[in-house]
N, C-alpha and C positions, 0 to 999 in steps of 0.2 A: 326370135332367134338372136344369138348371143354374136355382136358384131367382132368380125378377125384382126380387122387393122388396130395392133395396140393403143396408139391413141382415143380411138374409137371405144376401145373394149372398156378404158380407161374411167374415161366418163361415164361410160354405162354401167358398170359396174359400183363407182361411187355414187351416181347419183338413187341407182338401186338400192343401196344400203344404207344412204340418208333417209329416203322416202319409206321404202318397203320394209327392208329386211333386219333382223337383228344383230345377224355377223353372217360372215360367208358360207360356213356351212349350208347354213339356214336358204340360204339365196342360190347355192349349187343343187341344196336335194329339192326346192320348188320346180327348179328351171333345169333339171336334169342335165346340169354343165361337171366336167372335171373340174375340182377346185385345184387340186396339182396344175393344171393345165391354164387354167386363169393366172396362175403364181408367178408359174414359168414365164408365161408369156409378157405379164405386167416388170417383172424382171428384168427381165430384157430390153426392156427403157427405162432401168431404175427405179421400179416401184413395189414395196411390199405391203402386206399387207401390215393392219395395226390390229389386234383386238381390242385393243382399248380405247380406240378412236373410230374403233370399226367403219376402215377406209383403208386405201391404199394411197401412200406417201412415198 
């Protein structure tokens, strides 16, 4: 399960995409998450994402 609390989400998400995954698509169609909805939400504390760094900064 994909955690709510942005900071939470934060981490998991980049640590997901250090380890696992190749870019966010990739990482929302495994884990059946909205990547719109990850966006939004990491956003909303000032973070987007990078494709070239594949993380959110």
């Amino acid at each position: 399960m994909i955690p709510q609390d942005p900071v939470m989400l934060l981490s998991f998400v980049n640590m997901k995409l250090r380890d696992v995954y190749p870019n966010l698509h990739a990482l929302c169609d495994d884990l059946d998450a909205d990547e719109r909805e990850i966006c939004e939400k990491l956003a909303q504390i000032g973070y987007t994402y990078s494709p070239e760094q594949n993380r959110f900064l």
